[in-house]
DOTORPA-537791 format. One record per residue (C-alpha): residue number from 1; residue in one letter; x, z, y. Coordinates in Angstrom, 2 decimals, padded with zeros to 5 digits. Each point is the difference from the previous one (the first is absolute). Layout:
BEGIN
PT   zanu   fipa        px        pz        py
PT    NUM      a         X         Z         Y
...
% end
This chain:
BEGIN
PT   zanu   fipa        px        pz        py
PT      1      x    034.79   -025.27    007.63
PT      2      x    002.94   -001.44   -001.35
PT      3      x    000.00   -001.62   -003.38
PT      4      x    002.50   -002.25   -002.25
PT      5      x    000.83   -002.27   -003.45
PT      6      x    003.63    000.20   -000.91
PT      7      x    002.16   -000.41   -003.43
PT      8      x    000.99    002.89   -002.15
PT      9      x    001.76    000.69   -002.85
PT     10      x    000.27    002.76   -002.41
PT     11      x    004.63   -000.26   -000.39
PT     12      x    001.62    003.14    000.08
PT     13      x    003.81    000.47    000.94
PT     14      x    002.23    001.44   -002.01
PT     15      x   -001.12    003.73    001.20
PT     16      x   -003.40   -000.99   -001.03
PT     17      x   -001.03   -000.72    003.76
PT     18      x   -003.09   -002.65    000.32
PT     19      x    001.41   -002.72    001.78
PT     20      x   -003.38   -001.13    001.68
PT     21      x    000.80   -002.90    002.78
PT     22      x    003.69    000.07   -000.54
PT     23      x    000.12   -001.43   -003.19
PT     24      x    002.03   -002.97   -000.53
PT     25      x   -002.00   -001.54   -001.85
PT     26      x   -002.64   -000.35    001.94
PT     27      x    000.81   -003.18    001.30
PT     28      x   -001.05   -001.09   -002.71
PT     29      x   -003.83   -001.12   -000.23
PT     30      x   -000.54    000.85   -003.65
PT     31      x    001.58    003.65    000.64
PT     32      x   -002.53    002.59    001.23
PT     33      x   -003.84    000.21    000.76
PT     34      x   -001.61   -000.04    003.42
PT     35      x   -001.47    003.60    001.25
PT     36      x   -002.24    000.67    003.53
PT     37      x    000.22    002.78    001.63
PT     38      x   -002.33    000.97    002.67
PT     39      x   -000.35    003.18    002.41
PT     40      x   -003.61    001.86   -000.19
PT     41      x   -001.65    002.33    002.31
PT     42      x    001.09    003.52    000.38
PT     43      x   -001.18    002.33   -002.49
PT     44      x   -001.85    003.00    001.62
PT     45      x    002.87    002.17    000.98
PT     46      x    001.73   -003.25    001.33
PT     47      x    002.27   -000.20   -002.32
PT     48      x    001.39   -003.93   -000.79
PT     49      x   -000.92   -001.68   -003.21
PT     50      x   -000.16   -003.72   -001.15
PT     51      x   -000.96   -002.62   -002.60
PT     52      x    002.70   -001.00   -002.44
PT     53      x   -000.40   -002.56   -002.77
PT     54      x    002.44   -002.08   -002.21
PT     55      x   -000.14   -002.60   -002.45
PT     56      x   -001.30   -002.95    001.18
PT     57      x    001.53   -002.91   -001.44
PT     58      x    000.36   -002.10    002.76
PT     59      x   -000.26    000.14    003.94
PT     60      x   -003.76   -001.53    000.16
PT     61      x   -000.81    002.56   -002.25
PT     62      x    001.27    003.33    002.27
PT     63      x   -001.46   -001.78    003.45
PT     64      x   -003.59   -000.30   -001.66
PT     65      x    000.08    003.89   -001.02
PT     66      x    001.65    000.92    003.50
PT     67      x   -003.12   -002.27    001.93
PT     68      x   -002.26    001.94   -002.55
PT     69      x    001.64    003.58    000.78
PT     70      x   -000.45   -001.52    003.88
PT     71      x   -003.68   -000.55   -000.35
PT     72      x   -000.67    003.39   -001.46
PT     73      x    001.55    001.25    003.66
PT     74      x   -002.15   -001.76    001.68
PT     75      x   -003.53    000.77   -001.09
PT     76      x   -000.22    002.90    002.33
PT     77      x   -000.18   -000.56    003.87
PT     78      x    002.97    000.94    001.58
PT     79      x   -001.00    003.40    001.25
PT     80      x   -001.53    000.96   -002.91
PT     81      x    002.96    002.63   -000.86
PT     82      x   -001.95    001.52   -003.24
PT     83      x   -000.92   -003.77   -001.37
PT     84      x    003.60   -000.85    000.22
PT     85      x    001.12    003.31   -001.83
PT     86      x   -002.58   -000.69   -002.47
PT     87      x    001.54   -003.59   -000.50
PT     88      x    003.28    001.79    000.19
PT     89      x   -000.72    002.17   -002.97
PT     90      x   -001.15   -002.17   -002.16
PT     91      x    002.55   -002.30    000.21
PT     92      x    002.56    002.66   -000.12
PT     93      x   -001.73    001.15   -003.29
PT     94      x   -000.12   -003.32   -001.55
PT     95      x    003.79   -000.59    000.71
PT     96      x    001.11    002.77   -001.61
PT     97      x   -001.52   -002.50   -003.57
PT     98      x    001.90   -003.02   -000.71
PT     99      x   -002.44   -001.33   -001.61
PT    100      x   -003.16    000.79    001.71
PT    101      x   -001.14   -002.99    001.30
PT    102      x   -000.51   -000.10    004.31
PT    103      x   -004.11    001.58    001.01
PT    104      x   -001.85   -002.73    000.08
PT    105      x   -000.79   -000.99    003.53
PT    106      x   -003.84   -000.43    000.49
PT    107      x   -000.26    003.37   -001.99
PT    108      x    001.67    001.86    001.92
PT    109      x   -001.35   -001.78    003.07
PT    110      x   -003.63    001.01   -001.48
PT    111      x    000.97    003.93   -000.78
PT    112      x    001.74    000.18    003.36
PT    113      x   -002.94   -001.01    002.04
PT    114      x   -002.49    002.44   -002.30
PT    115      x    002.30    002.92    000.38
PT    116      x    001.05   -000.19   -003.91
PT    117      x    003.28    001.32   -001.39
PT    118      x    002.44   -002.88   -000.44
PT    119      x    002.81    001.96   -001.80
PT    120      x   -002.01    000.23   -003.60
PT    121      x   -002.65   -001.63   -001.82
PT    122      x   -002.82    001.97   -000.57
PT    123      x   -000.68    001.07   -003.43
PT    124      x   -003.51    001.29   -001.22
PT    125      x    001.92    003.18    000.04
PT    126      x    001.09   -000.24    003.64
PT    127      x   -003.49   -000.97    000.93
PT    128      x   -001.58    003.35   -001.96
PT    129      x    002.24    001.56    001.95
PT    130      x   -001.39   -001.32    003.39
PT    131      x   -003.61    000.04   -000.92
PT    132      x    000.22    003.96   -001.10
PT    133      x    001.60    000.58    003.07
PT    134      x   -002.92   -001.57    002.52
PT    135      x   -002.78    002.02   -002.56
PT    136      x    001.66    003.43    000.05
PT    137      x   -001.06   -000.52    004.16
PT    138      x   -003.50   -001.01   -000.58
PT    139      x   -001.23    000.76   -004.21
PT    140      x   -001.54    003.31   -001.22
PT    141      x    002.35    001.85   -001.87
PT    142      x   -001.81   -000.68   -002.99
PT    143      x   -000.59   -003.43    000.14
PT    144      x    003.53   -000.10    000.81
PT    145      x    001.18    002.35   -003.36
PT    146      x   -002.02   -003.03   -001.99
PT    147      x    002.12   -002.79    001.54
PT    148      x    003.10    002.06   -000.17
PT    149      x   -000.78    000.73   -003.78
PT    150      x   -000.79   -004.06   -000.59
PT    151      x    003.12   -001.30    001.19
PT    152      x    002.71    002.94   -001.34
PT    153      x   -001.61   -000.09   -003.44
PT    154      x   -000.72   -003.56   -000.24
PT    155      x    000.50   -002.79    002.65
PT    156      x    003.29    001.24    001.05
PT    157      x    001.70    000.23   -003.65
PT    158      x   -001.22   -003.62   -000.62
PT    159      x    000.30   -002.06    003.47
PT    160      x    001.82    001.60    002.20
PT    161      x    002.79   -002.43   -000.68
PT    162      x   -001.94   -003.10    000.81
PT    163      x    000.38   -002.03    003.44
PT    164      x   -003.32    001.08    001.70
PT    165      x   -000.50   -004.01    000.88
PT    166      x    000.41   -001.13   -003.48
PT    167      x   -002.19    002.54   -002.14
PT    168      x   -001.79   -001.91   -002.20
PT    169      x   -003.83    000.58   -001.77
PT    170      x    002.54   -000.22   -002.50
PT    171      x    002.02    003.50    000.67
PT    172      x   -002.56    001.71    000.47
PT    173      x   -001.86   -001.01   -003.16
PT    174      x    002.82    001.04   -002.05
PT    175      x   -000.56    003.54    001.69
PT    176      x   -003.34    000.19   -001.27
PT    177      x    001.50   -000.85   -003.71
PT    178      x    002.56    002.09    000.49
PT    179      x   -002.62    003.03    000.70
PT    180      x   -002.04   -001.01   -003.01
PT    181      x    002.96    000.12   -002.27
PT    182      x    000.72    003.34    001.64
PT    183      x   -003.20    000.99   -001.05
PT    184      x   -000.06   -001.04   -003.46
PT    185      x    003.36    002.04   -000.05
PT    186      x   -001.92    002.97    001.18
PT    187      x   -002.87   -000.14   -002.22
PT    188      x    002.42    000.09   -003.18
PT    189      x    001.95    003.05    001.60
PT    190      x   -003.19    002.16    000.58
PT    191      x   -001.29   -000.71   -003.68
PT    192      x    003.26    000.46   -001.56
PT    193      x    000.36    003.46    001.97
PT    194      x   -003.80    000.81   -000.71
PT    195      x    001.07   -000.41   -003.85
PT    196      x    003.01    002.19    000.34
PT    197      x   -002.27    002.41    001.57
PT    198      x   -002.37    000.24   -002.80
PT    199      x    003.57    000.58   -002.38
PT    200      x    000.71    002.88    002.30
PT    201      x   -003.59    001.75   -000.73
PT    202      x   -000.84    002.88   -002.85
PT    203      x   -003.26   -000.31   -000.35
PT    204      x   -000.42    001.72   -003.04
PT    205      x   -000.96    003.47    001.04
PT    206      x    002.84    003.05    000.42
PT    207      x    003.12    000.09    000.35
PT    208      x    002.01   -003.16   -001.56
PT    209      x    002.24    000.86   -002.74
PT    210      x    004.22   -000.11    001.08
PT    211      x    000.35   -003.42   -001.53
PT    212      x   -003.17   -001.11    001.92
PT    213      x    001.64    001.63    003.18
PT    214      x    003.79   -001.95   -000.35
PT    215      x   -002.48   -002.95   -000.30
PT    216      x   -002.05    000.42    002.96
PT    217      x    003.32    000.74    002.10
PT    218      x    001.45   -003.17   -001.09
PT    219      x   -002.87   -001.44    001.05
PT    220      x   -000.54    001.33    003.49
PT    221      x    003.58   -000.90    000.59
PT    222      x   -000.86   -003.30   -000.61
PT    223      x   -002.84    000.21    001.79
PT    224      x    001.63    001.06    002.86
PT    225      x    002.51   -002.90   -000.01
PT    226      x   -002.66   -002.51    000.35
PT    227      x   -001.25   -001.73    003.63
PT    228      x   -002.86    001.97    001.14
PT    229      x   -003.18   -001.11   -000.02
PT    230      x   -000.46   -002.72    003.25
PT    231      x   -003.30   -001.93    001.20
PT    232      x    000.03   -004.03   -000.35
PT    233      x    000.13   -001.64    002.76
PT    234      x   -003.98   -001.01    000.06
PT    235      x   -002.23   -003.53    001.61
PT    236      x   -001.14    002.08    002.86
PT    237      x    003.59    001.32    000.70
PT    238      x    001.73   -003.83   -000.62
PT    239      x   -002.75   -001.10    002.98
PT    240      x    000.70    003.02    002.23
PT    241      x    004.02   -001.28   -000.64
PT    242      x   -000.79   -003.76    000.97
PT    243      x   -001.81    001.25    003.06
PT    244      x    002.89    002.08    001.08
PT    245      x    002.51   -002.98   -000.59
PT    246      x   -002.48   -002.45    001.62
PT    247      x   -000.43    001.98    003.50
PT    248      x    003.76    000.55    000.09
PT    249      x    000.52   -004.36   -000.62
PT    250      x   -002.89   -000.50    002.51
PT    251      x    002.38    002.54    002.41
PT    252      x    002.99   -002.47   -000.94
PT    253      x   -001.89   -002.88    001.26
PT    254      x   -001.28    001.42    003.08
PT    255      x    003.67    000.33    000.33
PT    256      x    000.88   -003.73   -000.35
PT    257      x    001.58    001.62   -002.80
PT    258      x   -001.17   -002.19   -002.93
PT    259      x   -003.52   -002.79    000.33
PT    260      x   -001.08    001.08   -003.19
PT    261      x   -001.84    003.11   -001.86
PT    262      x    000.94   -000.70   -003.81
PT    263      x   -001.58    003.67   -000.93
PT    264      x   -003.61   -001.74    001.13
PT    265      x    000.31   -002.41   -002.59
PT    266      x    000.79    001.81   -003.03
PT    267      x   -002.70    000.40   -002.07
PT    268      x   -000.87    003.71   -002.05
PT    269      x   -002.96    001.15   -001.99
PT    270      x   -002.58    001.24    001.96
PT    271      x   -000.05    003.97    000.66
PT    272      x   -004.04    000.91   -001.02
PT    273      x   -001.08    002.62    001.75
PT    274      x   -000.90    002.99   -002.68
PT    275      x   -004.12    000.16    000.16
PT    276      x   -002.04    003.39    001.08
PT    277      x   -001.94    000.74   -003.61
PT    278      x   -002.75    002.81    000.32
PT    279      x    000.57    003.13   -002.11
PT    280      x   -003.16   -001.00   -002.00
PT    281      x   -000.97    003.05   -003.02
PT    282      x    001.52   -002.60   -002.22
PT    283      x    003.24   -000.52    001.67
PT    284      x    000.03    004.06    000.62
PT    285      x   -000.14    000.26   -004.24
PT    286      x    002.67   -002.49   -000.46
PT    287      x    002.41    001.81    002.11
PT    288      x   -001.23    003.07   -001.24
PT    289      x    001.04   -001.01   -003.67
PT    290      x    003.14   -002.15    001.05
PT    291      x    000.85    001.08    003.31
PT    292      x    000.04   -003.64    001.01
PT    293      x   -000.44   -001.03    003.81
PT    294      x   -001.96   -003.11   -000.29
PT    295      x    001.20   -001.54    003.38
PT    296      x    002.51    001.65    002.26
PT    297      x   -002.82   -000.27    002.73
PT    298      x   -002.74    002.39   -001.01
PT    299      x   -003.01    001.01    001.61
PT    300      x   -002.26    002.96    000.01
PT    301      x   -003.72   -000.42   -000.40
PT    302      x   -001.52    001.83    002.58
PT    303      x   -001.16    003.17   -002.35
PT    304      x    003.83    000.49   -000.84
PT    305      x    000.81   -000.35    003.52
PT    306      x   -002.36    002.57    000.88
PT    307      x    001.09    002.24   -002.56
PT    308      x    003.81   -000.62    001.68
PT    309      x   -001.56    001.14    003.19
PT    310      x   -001.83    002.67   -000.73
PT    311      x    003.10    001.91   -001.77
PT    312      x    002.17   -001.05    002.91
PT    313      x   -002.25    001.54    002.38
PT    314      x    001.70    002.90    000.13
PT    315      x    003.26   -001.30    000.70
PT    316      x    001.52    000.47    003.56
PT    317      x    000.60   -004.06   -000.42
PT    318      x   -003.34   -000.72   -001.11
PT    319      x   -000.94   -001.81    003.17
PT    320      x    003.33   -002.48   -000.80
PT    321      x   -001.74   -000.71   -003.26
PT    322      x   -003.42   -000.56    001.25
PT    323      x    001.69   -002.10    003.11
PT    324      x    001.52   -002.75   -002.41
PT    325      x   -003.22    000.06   -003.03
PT    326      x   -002.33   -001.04    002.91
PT    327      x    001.71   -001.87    002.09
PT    328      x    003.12   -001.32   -001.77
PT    329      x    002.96    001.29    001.70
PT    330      x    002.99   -000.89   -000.73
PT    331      x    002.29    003.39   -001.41
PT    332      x    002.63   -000.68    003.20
PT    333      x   -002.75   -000.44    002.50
PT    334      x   -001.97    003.19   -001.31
PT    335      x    003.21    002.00    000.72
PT    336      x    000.74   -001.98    002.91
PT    337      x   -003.21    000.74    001.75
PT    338      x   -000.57    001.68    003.44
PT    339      x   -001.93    002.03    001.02
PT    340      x   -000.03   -002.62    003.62
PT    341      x   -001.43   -002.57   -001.38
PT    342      x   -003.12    001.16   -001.99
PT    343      x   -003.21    000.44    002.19
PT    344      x   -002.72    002.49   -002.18
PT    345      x   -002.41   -000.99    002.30
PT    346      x    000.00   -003.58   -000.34
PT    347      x    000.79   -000.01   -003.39
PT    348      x    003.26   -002.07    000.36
PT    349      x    003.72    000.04   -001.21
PT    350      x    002.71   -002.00    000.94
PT    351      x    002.68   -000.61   -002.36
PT    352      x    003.49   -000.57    001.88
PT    353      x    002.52    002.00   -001.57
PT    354      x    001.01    000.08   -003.47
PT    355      x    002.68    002.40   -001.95
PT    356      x    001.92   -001.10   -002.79
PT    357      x    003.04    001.52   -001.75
PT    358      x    003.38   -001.74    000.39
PT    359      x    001.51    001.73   -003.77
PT    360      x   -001.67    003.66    000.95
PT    361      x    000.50    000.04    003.46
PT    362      x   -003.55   -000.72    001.86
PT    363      x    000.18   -002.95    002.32
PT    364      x   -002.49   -000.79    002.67
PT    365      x   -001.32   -003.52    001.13
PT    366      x   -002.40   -002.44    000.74
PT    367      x   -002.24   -000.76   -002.47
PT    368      x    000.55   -002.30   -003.48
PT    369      x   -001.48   -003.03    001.78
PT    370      x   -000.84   -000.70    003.55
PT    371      x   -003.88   -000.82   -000.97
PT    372      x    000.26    003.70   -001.82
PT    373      x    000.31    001.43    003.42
PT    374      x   -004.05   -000.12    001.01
PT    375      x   -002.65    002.39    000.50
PT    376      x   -002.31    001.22   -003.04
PT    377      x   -003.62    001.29    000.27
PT    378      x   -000.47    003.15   -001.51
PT    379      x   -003.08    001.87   -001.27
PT    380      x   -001.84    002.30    000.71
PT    381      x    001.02    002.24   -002.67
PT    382      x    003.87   -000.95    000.31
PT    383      x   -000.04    001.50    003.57
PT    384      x   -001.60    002.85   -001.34
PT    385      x    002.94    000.36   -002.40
PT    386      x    002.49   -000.67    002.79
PT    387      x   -001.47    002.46    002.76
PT    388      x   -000.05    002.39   -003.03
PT    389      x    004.06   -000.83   -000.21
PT    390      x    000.41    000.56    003.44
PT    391      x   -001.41    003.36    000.25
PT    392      x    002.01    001.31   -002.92
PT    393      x    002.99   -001.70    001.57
PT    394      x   -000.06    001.87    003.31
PT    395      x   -000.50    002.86   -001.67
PT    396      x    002.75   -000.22   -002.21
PT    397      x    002.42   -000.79    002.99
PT    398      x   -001.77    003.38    001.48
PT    399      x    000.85    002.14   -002.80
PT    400      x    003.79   -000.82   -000.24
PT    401      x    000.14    000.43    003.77
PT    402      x   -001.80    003.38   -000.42
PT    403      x    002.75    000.96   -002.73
PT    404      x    003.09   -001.47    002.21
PT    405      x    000.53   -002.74   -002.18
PT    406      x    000.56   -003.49    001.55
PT    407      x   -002.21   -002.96    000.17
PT    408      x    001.21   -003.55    000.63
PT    409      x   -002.28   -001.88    001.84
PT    410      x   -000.03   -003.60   -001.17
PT    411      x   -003.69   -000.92    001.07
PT    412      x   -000.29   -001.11   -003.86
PT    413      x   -003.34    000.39   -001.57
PT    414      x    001.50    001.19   -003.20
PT    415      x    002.86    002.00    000.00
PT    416      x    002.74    002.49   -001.64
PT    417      x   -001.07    003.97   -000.08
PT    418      x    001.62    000.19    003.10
PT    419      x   -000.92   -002.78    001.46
PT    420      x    002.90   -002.55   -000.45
PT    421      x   -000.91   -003.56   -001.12
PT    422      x   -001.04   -000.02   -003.75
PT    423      x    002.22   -001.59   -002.59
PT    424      x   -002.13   -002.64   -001.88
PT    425      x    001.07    000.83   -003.28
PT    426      x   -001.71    004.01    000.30
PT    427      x   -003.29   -002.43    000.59
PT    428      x    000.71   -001.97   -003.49
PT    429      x    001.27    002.96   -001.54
PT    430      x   -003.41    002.17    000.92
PT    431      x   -002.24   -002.83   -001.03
PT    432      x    001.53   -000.40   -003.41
PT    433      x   -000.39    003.92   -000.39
PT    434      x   -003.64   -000.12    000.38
PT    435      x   -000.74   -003.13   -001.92
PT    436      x    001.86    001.39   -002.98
PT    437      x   -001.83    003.53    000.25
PT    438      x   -002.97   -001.50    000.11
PT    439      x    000.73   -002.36   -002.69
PT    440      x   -001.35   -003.66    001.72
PT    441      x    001.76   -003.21   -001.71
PT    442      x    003.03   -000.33    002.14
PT    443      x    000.18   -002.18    003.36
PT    444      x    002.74    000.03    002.24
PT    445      x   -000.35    001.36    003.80
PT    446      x   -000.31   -003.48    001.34
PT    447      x   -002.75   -000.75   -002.34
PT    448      x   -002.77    001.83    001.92
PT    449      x    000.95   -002.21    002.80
PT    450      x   -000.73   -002.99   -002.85
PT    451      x   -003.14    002.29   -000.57
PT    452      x   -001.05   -000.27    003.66
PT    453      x   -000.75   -003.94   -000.58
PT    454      x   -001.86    001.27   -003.17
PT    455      x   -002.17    001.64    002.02
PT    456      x   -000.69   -002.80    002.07
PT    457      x   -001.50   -001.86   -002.61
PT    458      x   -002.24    003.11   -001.39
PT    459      x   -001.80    000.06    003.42
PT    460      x   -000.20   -004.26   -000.17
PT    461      x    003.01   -000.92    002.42
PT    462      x    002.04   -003.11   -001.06
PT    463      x    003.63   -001.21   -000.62
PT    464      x   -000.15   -000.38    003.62
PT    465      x   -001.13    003.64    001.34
PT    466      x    002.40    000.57   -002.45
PT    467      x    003.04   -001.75    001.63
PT    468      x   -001.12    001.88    003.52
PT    469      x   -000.51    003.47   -001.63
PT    470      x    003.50   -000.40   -001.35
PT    471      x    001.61   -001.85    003.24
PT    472      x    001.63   -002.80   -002.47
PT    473      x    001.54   -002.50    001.78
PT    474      x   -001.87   -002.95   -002.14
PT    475      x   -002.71    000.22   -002.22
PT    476      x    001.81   -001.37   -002.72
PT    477      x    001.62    002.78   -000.76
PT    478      x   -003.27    001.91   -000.09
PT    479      x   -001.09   -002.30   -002.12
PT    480      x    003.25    000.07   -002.49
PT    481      x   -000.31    003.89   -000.54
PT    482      x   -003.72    000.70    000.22
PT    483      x   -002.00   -003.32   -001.45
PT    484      x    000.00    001.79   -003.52
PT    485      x   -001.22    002.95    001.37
PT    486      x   -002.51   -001.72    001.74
PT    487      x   -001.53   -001.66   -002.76
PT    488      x    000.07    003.23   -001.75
PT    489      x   -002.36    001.26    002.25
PT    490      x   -001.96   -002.61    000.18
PT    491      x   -000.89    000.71   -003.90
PT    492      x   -000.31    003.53    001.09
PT    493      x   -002.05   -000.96    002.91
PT    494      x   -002.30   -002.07   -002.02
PT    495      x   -000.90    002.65   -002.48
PT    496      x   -000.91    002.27    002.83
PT    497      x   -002.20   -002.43    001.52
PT    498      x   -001.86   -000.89   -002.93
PT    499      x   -000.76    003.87   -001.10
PT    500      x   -001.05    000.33    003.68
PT    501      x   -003.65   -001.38   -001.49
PT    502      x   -002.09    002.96   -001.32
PT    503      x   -001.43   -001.31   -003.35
PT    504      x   -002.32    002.35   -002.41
PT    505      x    001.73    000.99   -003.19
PT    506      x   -002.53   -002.77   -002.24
PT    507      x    001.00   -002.65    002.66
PT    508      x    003.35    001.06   -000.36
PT    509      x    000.31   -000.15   -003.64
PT    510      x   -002.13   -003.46   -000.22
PT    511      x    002.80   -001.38    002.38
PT    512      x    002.62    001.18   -002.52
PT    513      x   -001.58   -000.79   -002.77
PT    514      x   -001.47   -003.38    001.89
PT    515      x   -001.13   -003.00   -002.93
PT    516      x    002.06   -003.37    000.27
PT    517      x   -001.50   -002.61    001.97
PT    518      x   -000.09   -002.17   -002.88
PT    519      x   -003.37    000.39   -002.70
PT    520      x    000.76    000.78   -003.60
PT    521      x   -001.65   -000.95   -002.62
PT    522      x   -003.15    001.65   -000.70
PT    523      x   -000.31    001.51    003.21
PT    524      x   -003.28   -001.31    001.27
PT    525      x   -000.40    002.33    002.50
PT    526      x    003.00   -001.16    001.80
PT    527      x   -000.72   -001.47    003.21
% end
């Protein structure tokens, strides 16, 4: 392809017409700069373009940048057509800035041969882009709603800017700070707006008098002008972030994007896991007088779990309930369940699919974890429950068919009225019915399934029967939520085994009441 240095100069005649090479003047040396000029591959449609620089101050200085633009040409093999219009465009795109300085050579050599874009450098924003892309094809929708939500609210807004291969520890650090400060912001705006909301209350019995009323108006009208109330930004969210940022670097440098991971070295304050606390009589009286939660993980003692049971028993969902108190069921794989892969007879379940809501709509998909996709043992009295369900089931579905209404088939084990797959919040919605009518201290739906390791340990299991029951992936985690819980039964445990001895009431009172094993004075009967 043909290519050129030559002289220029910016004269005009007296029309205003550049002179270019017929300039007088440019005989002279010290008139003009030096420009190359060289022709590029086609564009697509065929169409002609070229490279075209100017201002180089002397004739050494246009032939280097020519041989430069030359070398560029030449990385791709001759009959490599979309190489050379990838050279082509990126040269044509860095022409069009005077003072862009020529790709660098061994760069473009590198991206060339990996199948990189040469026309940009990648930002962290371009890379988000790319990495969201490849997980939409392969990520629950879900999972991929939590990544989606990490980078638009934070990791975009404060490093998308940044050249992917020169993020720093640094950068991202100053997220992190930038998130706390966010925070602190947040945590002023809800208590100034829970103070404006106690202004904007009469509390004083009737109906407030008109001077009262202009006040509270004014009030509510400032109320209403204030942020609304907004969650901080907690530990355990900051990790989940950092994770999120690190698997999208650790995509860049599977990429050849970047060699290094700066979101793996910044360091945050641990996110403690919140511990399972029995609803002991005391704790019940507390929460009774305060209504206090002591933890947000909070376990039943087997009495209040029976009492649960025993007024859910005549719900249609009742074997849903039962499912996830025994055995520890996730609330997605519960709905998710079907009917194919539970055996009654032996006493097995497999847990494969699992439905979750994406906003309201009900999404189905593989489990949370690939080790939560196993088989669980059931009981004896669980397959009781569930041959129960199935009995009622078919004869629901043969009722509506009797009446001419339709029945949707899904093969679920529990379902809609009409047999379409159940929405997981009716389950939650159900459970908290029954809890508050029966007026048990409060525990979320997926605290039976924290209940089922409970259980474990009241008939002697372990942390690690536990971690199996519960299909955990290590048993660290069982360990993090349930080792209070554990040792709360133990002291439970240990009562029980000591009143196992029958003693007489004397004996019983002598051990109460037992002397210390030191003498005192004056006792000379004391052995």
């Amino acid at each position: 392809m043909k290519g050129s240095t030559y002289r220029r100069c910016y004269c005009r005649d007296a029309e205003g017409r550049a002179l270019n090479k017929a300039c007088p003047q440019l005989s002279s040396r010290r008139h003009g700069v030096w420009a190359v000029r060289q022709e590029l591959p086609p564009r697509a449609d065929g169409g002609r373009r070229s490279f075209s620089r100017s201002g180089y101050t002397t004739a050494k200085d246009a032939q280097e940048a020519l041989d430069a633009v030359r070398a560029l040409l030449a990385l791709p093999d001759g009959d490599d057509q979309e190489g050379l219009a990838l050279v082509g465009d990126l040269l044509e795109a860095v022409s069009g800035k005077s003072k862009a300085p020529l790709p660098d050579l061994a760069e473009t050599r590198r991206r060339l041969v990996r199948g990189q874009k040469l026309t940009a450098t990648m930002t962290v924003g371009d890379l988000l882009d790319e990495w969201l892309d490849v997980k939409r094809k392969s990520r629950k929708k879900t999972t991929l709603n939590g990544y989606e939500s990490h980078v638009r609210h934070h990791i975009r807004p404060a490093l998308a800017h940044h050249r992917v291969d020169r993020l720093s520890v640094g950068h991202v650090q100053q997220m992190f700070d930038g998130i706390d400060e966010q925070n602190e912001t947040i945590a002023a705006e809800n208590e100034a707006r829970r103070e404006q909301a106690d202004r904007c209350r009469w509390t004083k019995g009737g109906r407030p008098p008109a001077k009262e009323r202009e006040r509270l108006t004014a009030e509510r009208a400032r109320l209403a002008d204030m942020p609304p109330f907004r969650r901080v930004t907690g530990p355990a969210s900051k990790q989940a972030i950092r994770r999120t940022l690190r698997t999208a670097l650790n995509f860049a440098i599977g990429r050849e994007y970047t060699t290094f991971n700066a979101a793996a070295h910044v360091e945050l304050a641990p996110a403690k896991r919140p511990p399972g606390l029995l609803w002991t009589d005391e704790r019940v009286a507390r929460w009774q007088e305060t209504g206090e939660r002591p933890s947000s993980v909070m376990v039943w003692t087997p009495q209040q779990l029976g009492r649960f049971l025993d007024a859910a028993e005549s719900e249609r969902l009742y074997a849903a309930f039962h499912l996830i108190a025994y055995h520890g069921l996730r609330r997605g794989e519960a709905v998710g369940q079907d009917w194919e892969n539970v055996s009654l007879d032996a006493k097995l379940l497999l847990v494969s699919k699992s439905i979750t809501v994406d906003g309201w709509t009900p999404v189905e998909g593989a489990p949370k974890t690939d080790g939560s996709a196993d088989t669980v043992h059931l009981d004896s009295g669980t397959v009781a429950v569930l041959q129960a369900h199935r009995e009622q089931q078919l004869a629901e579905r043969a009722a509506r068919v009797d009446r001419g209404l339709p029945w949707t088939d899904t093969g679920k084990v529990f379902v809609s009225e009409d047999g379409a797959w159940l929405h997981p919040a009716v389950l939650s919605e159900t459970f908290r019915a029954i809890v508050a009518d029966e007026g048990l201290p409060p525990i979320n739906l997926r605290d039976l399934r924290h209940g089922a390791a409970a259980l474990i340990k009241a008939a002697g299991g372990d942390l690690h029967d536990a971690k199996v029951k519960l299909r955990h992936s290590t048993i660290t985690l069982t360990s993090d939520t349930y080792m209070t819980l554990f040792r709360e039964y133990e002291d439970e445990l240990t009562e029980r085994a000591a009143a196992v001895v029958p003693r007489s009431r004397k004996a019983a009172e002598s051990t109460a009441a037992h002397a210390p094993l030191t003498q005192e004075p004056g006792n000379d009967d004391a052995p």
